[in-house]
C-alpha positions as CSV (number, residue, x, y, z in Angstrom):
1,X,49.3,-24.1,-35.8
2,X,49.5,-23.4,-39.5
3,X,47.3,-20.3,-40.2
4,X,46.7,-22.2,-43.9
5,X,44.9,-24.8,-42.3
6,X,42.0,-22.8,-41.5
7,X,42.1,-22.5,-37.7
8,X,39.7,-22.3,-35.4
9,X,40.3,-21.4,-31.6
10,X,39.0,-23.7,-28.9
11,X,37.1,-22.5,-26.0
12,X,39.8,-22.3,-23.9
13,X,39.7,-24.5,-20.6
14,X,39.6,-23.3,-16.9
15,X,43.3,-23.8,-15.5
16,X,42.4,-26.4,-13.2
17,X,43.6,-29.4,-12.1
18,X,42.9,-32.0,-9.5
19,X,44.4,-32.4,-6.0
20,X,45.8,-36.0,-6.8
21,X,46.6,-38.1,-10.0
22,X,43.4,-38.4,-12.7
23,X,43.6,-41.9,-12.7
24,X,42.7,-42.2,-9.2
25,X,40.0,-40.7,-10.1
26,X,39.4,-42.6,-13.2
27,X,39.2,-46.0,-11.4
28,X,36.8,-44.7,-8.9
29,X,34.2,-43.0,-10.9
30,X,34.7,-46.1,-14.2
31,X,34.4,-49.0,-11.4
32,X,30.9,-47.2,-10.5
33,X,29.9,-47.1,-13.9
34,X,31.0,-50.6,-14.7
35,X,28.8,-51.7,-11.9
36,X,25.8,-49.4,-13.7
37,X,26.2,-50.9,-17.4
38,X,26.8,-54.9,-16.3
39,X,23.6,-54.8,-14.2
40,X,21.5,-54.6,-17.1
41,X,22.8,-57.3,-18.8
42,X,23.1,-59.3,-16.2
43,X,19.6,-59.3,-15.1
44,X,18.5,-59.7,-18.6
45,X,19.3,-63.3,-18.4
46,X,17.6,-63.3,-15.2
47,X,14.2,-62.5,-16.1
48,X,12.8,-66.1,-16.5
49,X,14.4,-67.3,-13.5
50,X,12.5,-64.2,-11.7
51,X,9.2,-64.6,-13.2
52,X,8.9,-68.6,-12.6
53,X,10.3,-67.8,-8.5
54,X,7.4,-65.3,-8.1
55,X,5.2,-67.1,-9.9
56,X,4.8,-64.3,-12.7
57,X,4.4,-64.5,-16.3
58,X,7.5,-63.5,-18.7
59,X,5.4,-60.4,-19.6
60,X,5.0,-59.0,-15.6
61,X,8.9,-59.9,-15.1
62,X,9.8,-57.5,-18.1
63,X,8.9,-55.0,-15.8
64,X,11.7,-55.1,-13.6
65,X,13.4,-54.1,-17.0
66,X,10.8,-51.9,-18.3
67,X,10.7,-49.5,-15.2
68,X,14.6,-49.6,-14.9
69,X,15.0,-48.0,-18.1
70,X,12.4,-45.5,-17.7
71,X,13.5,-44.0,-14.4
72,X,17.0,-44.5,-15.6
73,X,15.9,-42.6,-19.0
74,X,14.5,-39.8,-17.2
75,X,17.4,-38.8,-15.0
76,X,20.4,-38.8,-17.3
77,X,18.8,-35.8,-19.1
78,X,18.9,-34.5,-15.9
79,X,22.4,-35.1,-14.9
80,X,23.9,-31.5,-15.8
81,X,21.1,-29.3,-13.6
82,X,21.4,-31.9,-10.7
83,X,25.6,-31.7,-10.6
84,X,25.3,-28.1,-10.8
85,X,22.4,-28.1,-7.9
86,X,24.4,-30.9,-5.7
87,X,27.4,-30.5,-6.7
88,X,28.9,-33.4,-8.7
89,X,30.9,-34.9,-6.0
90,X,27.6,-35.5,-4.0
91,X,25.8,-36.0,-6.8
92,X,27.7,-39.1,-8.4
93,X,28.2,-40.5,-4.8
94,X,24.6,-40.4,-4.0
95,X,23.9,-41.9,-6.7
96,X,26.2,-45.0,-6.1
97,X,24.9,-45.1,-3.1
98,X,21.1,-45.0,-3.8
99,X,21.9,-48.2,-6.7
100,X,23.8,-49.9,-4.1
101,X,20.7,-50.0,-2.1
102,X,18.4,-50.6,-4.3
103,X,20.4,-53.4,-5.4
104,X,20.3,-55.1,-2.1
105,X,16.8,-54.6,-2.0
106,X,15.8,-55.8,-5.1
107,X,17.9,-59.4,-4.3
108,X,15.7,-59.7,-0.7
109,X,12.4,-58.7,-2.7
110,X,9.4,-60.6,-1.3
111,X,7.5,-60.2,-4.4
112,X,7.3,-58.7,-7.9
113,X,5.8,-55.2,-7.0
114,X,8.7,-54.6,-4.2
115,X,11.3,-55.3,-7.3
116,X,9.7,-53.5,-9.6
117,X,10.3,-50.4,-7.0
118,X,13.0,-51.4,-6.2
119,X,14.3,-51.3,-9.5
120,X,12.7,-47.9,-10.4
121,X,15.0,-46.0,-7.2
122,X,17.8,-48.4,-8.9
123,X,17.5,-46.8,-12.4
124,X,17.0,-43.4,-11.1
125,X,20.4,-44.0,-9.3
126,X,21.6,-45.0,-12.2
127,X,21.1,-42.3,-14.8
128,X,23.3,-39.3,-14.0
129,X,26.0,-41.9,-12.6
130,X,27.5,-42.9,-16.1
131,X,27.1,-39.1,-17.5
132,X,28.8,-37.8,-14.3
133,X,31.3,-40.3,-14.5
134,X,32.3,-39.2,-18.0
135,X,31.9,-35.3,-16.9
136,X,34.1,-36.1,-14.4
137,X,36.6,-37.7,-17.0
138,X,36.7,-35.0,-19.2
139,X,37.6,-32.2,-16.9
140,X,40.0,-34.1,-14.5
141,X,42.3,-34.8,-17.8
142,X,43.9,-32.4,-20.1
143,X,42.8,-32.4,-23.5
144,X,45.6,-34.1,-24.5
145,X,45.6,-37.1,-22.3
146,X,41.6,-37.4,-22.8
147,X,42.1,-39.7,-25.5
148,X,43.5,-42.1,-23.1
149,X,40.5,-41.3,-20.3
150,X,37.6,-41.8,-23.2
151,X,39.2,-45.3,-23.7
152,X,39.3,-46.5,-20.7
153,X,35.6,-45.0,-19.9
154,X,34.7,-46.7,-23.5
155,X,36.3,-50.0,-22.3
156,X,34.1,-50.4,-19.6
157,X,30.6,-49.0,-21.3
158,X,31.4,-51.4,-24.5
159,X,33.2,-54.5,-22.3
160,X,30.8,-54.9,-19.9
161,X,27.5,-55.1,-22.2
162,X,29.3,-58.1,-23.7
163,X,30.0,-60.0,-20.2
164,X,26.8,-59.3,-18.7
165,X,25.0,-62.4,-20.4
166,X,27.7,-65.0,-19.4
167,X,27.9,-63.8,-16.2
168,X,24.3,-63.4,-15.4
169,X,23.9,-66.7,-16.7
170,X,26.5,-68.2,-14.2
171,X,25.4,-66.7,-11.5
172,X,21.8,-67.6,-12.5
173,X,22.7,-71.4,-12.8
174,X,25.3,-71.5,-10.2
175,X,23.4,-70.0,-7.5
176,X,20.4,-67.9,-7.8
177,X,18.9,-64.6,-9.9
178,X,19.2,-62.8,-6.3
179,X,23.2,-62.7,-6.8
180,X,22.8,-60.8,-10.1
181,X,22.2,-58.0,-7.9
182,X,24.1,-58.9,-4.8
183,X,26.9,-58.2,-6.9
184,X,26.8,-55.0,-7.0
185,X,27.1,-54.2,-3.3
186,X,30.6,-55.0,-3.0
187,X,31.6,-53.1,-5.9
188,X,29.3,-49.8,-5.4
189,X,30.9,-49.7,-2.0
190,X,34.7,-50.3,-3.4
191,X,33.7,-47.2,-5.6
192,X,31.6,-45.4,-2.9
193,X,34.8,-45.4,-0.3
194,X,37.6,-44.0,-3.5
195,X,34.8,-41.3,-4.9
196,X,34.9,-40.3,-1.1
197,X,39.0,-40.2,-1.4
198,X,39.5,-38.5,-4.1
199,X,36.5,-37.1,-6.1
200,X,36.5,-33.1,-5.9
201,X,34.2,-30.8,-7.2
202,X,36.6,-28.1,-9.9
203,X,35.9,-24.6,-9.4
204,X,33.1,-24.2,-12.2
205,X,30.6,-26.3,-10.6
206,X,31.6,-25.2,-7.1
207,X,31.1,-21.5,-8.7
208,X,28.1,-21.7,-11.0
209,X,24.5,-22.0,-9.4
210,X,21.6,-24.1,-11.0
211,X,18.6,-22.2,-11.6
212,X,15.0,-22.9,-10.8
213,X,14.0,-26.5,-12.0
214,X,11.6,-26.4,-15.2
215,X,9.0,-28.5,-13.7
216,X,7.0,-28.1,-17.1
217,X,10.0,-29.0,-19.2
218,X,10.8,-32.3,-16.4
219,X,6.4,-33.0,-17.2
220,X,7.5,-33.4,-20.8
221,X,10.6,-35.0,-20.6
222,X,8.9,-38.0,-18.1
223,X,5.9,-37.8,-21.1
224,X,8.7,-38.6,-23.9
225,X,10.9,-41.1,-22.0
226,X,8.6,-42.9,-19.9
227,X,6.3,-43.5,-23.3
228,X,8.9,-44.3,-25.5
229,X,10.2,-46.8,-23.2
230,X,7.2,-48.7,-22.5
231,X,6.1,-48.6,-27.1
232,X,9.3,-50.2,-27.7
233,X,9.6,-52.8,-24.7
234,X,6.0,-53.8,-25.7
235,X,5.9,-53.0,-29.2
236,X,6.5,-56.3,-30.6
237,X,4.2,-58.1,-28.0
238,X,1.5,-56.3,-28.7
239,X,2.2,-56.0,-32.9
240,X,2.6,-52.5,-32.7
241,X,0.1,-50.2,-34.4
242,X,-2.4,-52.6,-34.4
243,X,-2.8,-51.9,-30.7
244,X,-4.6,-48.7,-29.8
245,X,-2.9,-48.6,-26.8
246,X,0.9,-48.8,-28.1
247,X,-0.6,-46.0,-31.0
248,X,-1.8,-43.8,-28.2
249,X,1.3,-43.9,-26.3
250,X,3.7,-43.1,-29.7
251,X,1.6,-40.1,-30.3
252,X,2.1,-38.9,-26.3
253,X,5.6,-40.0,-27.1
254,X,6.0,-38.0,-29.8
255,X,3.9,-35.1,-28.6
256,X,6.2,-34.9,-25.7
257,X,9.3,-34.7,-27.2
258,X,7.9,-32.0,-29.3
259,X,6.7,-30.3,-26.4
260,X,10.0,-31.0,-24.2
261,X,12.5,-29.7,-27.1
262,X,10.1,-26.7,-27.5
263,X,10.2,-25.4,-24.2
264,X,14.0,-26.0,-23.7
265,X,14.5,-23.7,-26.7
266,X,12.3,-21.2,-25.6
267,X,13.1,-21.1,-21.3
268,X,15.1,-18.7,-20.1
269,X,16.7,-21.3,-17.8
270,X,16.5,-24.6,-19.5
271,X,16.8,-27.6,-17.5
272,X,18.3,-29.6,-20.1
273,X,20.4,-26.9,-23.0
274,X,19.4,-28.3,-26.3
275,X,22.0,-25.6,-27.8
276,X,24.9,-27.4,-27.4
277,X,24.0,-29.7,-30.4
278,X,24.5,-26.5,-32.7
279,X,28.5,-27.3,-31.6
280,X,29.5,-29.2,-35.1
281,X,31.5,-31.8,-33.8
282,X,29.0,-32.9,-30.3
283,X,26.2,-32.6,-32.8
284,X,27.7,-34.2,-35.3
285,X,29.3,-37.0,-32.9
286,X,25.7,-37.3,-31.4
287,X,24.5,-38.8,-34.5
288,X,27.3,-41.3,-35.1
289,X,27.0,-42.3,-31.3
290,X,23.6,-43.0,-32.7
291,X,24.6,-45.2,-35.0
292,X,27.2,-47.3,-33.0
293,X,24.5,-47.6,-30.7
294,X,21.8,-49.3,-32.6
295,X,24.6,-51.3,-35.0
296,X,26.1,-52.5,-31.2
297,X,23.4,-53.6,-29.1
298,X,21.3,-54.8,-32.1
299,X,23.8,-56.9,-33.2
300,X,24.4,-57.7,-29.8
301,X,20.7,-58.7,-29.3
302,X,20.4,-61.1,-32.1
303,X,23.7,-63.0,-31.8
304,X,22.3,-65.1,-28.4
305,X,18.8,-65.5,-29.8
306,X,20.0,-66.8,-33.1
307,X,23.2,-69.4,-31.6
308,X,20.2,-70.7,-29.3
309,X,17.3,-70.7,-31.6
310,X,18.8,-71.8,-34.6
311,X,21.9,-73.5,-33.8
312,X,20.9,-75.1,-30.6
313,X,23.4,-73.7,-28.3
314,X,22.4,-73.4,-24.5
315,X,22.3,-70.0,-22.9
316,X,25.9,-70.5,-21.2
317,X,27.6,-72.1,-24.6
318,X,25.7,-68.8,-26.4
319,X,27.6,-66.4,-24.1
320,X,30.8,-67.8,-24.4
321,X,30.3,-67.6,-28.3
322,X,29.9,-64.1,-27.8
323,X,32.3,-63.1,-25.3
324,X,35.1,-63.1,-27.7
325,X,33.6,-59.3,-28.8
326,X,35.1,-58.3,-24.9
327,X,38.6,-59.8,-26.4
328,X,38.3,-57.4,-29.8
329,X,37.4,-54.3,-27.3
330,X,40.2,-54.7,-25.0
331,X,42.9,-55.3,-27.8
332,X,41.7,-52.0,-29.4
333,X,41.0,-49.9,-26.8
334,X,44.3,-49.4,-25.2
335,X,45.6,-48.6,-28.7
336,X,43.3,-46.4,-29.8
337,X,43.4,-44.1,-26.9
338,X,47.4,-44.2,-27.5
339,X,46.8,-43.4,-31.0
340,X,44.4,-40.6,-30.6
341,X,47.3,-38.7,-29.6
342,X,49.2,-39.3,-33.4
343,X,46.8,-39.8,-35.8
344,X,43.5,-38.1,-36.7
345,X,40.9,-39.3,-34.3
346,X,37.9,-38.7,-37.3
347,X,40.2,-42.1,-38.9
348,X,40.3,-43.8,-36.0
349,X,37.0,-43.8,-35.7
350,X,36.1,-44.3,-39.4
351,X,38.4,-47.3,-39.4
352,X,36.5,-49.0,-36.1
353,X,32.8,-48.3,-37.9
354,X,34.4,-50.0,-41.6
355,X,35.2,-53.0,-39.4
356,X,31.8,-53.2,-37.6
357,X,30.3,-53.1,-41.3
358,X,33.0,-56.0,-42.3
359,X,31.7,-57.8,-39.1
360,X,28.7,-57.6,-39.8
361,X,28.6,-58.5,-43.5
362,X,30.4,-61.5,-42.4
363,X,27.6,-62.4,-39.7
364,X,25.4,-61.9,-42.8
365,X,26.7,-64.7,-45.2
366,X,26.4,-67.6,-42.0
367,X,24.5,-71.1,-42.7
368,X,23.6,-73.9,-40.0
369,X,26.7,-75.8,-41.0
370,X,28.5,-73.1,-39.8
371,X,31.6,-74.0,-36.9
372,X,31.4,-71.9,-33.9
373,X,34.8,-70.4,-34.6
374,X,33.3,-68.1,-37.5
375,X,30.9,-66.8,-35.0
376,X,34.1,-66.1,-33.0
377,X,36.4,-64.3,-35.6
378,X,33.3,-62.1,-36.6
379,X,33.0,-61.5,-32.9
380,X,36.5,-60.6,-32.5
381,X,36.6,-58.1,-35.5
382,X,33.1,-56.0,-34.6
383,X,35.2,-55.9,-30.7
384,X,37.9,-54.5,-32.5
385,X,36.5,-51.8,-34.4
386,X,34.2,-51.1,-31.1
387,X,37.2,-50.8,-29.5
388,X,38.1,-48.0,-32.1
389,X,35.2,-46.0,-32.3
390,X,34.1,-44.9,-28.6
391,X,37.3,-43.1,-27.5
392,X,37.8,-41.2,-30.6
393,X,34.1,-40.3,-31.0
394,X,33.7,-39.3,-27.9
395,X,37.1,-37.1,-27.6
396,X,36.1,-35.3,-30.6
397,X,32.7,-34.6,-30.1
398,X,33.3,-32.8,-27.0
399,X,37.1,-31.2,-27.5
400,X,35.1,-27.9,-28.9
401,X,33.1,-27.9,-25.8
402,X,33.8,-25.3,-22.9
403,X,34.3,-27.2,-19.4
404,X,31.2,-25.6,-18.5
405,X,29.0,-27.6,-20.6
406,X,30.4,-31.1,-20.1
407,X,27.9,-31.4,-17.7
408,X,25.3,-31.0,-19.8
409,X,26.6,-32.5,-22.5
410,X,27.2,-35.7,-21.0
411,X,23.5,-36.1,-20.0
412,X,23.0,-35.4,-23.8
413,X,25.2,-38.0,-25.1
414,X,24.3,-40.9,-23.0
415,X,20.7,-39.9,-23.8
416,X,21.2,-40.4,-27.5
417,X,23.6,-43.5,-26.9
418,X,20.1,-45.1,-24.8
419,X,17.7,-43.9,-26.7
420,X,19.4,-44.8,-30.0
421,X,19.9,-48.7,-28.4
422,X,16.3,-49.1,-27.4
423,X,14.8,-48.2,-30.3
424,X,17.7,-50.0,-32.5
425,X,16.9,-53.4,-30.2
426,X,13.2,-53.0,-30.9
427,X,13.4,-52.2,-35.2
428,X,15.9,-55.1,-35.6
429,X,14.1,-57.5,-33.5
430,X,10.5,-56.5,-35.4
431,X,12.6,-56.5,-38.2
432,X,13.5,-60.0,-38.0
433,X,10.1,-61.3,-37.6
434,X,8.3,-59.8,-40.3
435,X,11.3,-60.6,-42.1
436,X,10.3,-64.3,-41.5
437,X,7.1,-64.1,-42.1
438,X,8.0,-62.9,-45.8
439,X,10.1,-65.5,-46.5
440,X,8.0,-68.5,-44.9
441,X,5.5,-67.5,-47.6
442,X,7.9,-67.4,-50.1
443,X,9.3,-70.6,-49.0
444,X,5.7,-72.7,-48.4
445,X,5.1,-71.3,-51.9
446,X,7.6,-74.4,-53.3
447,X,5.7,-76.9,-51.6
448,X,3.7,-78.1,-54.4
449,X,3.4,-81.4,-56.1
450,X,4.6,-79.9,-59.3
451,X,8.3,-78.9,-57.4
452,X,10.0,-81.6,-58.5
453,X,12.7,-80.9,-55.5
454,X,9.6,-80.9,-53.1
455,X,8.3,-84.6,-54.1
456,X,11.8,-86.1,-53.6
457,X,12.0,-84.6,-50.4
458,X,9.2,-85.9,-49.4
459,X,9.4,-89.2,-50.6
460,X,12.8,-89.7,-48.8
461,X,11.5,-88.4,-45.6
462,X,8.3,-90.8,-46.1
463,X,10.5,-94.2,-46.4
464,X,12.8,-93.4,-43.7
465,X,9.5,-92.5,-41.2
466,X,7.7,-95.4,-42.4
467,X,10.7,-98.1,-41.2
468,X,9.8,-96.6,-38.2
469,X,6.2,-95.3,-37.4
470,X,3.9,-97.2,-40.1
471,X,2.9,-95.8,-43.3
472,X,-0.3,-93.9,-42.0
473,X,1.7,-91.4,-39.2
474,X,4.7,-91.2,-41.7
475,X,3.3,-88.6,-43.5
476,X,2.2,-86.4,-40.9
477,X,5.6,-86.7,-39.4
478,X,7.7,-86.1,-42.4
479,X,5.1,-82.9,-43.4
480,X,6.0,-81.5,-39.6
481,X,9.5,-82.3,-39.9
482,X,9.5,-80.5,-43.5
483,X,7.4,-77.3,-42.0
484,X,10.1,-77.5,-39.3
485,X,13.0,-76.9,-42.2
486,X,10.3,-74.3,-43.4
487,X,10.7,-72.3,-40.4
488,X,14.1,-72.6,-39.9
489,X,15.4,-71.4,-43.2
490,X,13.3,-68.3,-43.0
491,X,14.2,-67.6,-40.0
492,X,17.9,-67.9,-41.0
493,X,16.9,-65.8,-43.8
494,X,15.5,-63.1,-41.4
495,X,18.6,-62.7,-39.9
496,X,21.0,-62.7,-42.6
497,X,19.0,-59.8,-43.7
498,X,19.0,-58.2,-40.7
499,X,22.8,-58.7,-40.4
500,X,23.2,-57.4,-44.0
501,X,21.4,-53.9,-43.7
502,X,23.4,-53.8,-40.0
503,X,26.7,-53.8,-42.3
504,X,25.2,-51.4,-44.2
505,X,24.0,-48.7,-41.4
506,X,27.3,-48.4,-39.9
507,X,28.5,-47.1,-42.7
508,X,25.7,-44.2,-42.1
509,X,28.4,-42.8,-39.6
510,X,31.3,-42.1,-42.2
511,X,29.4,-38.9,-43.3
512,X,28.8,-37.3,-39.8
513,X,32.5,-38.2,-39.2
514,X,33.5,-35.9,-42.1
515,X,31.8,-32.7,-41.4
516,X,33.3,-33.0,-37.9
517,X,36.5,-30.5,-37.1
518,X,40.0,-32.2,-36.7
519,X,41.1,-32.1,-32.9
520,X,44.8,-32.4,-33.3
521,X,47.8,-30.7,-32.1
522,X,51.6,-30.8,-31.9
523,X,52.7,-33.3,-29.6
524,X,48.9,-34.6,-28.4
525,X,44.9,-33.1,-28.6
526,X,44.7,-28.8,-28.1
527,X,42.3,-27.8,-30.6
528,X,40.6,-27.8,-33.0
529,X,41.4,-27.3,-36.7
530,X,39.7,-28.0,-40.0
């Protein structure tokens, strides 16, 4: 490479390579992982179909979701010191296996409390499956056909978010919540029987040795996630700080991520290496994985909630609204992980975060007269630029990495990418209805009989009601049917806000993109250069 360009020499990989062809691999440990990311979604739309068939409140079906993403939360940290303990052959293959049955269990579940277990073992199978899987990915490849690898790995942890709804909701109608995790047994064993085939472990993790587990650093990390999880899936319910409980478990929250990062800095065998983020480009990429997370699964969130609340679409007609997203992802990814290869990857992905703020901006100028095909092409464009940004991100943020630490790395990454999502989920949706609040008042402010626009309102709502009702229940009617209006335009209001400053914080990425080092090389990815 040209000296002028300031270059910088990669760690250089172990000459390794796997027995048979890396996409074998690929479609084994990505059709576990696809199974892992749709079952979220999926059982999303399941929850009031669970709660009213054990006769539970909304609140005590949560839980199946709440202790999911706990257990799941506290393992994918973990990920790195388990391969290198198991092995990550046995590690990613007992995983499968343990969400396989777990699955099956939590679709014969008596009762609430058996799926609420069931679902804890499920998400603790769960979290070091998708940071294995993308381990796995990374050191099967050669750095410069990884580009190709992070797409297709992308593909499936941004396509199958987006299906999850529609197909949890058709499975829900068309036969019962129980199927939205039958599903997974046929798949997790499709994936169990190739990992078996042709999964190997390379010679760094059959030759390094994990060291004693931290159990004080795993007491913190459980204090962190396990808190964190439970203030922002109850946050809103419980309106936040003005609940002593959901103060008292931020502060634990934030004591034990204090406490955890502290003691991974300062153990001479860490369970989880924290020094990897002082790499430029995985810290740097870290943060704009951040932001994609929180722009993706906000936006995401919303979408449904609004076509349903607002527009009056049904669940089903809501999810096919959405779906086109899944059509902008796979359009993009295939030719972003061919372009990686060609063009700078810190464009590729700059290019994919400028569409999700065009996407976004255009979700933010919507109006209840709206057609469902401009939900559609805004749909289509944020897919695209998805489809732009996770194969380039995630190709760059660990090319200056040493196979060594891919491990750890990955457990690192997804962390963020959870972490970031949850919290995004929680701010938006708070967001929204405080943003509604505000503008109710500033709405009910105009109803006054000095608003001249107000009286004439009223008055044509008063003569059509009285034709039908009589003059005394007219007015009552037409001052609900007003308030109604009241409530909708705020809330349209909320959202268009909340769309608005979306657009705007995926722009936050472009300057993390720009301090990261340029992995390019003659003819496909090497190394890095600045």
């Amino acid at each position: 490479m040209d000296s002028a360009r300031g270059n910088v020499s990669a760690a250089s990989p172990v000459a390794w390579q796997p027995r048979v062809s890396p996409w074998l691999i690929a479609a084994s440990v990505v059709l576990a992982t696809f199974m892992q990311v749709l079952d979220v979604t999926v059982v999303m739309v399941a929850l009031p179909h669970i709660a009213g068939s054990m006769a539970a409140t909304n609140t005590e079906a949560t839980w199946t979701l709440t202790s999911y993403l706990v257990a799941n939360g506290i393992v994918v940290p973990l990920s790195g010191w388990l391969a290198l303990r198991f092995g990550r052959k046995r590690l990613i293959m007992a995983c499968t296996a343990l969400f396989v049955v777990s699955s099956m269990v939590c679709g014969l579940a008596p009762n609430l409390t058996v799926l609420v277990l069931a679902r804890i073992f499920q998400g603790a199978g769960s979290g070091a499956m998708v940071p294995a899987a993308q381990a796995v990915l990374l050191e099967s490849f050669p750095l410069a056909k990884r580009g190709m690898a992070m797409a297709a790995f992308g593909l499936v942890v941004v396509l199958a978010p987006i299906i999850g709804p529609t197909l949890g909701g058709w499975l829900t109608d068309a036969y019962t919540w129980r199927w939205a995790f039958y599903i997974n047994v046929p798949v997790g064993l499709l994936a169990l029987v190739l990992m078996a085939r042709y999964l190997e472990d390379p010679p760094w993790i059959r030759r390094e040795r994990a060291g004693q587990l931290d159990g004080m650093g795993l007491a913190f990390l459980i204090l962190w996630i396990g808190a964190l999880q439970v203030v922002l899936d109850k946050g809103q319910d419980a309106d936040w700080f003005a609940s002593r409980w959901i103060t008292a478990l931020t502060a634990v929250s934030v004591a034990g991520a204090i406490a955890f990062v502290v003691r991974e800095l300062r153990a001479g065998q860490p369970m989880v290496d924290l020094r990897v983020f002082a790499d430029r480009n995985f810290g740097a990429g870290t943060l704009a994985l951040a932001v994609l997370s929180w722009v993706m699964l906000a936006t995401g969130a919303m979408l449904p909630q609004f076509l349903q609340m607002l527009m009056g679409y049904t669940a089903e007609l809501s999810g096919w609204a959405s779906s086109p997203r899944g059509l902008g992802v796979l359009l993009a990814t295939p030719l972003a992980g061919t372009l990686i290869s060609r063009v700078d990857a810190r464009k590729l992905a700059a290019f994919g975060f400028c569409l999700m703020a065009v996407s976004n901006y255009m979700f933010g100028n919507i109006s209840l007269e709206i057609g469902m095909g401009n939900i559609v092409w805004a749909n289509v464009i944020q897919g695209f630029g998805m489809g732009f940004i996770f194969a380039p991100l995630t190709t760059l943020a660990m090319a200056t990495l040493r196979n060594e630490q891919m491990g750890n790395a990955s457990g690192l990454f997804n962390l963020v990418r959870n972490v970031a999502g949850g919290i995004g989920i929680s701010a938006t949706t708070t967001f929204i209805v405080r943003s509604a609040q505000r503008h109710q008042v500033f709405l009910v402010a105009h109803l006054t009989p000095y608003d001249a626009a107000y009286q004439q309102r009223m008055a044509r709502m008063r003569a059509a009601l009285g034709s039908l009702v009589g003059g005394p229940q007219a007015d009552a009617r037409a001052y609900a049917a007003l308030y109604r209006v009241v409530l909708q335009q705020a809330h349209l209001s909320a959202y268009v806000d909340a769309w608005r400053w979306l657009a705007l914080g995926a722009l936050l990425a472009l300057p993390a993109l720009a301090v990261m080092r340029r992995v390019l090389g003659r003819g496909g990815l090497r190394g890095p250069i600045e």
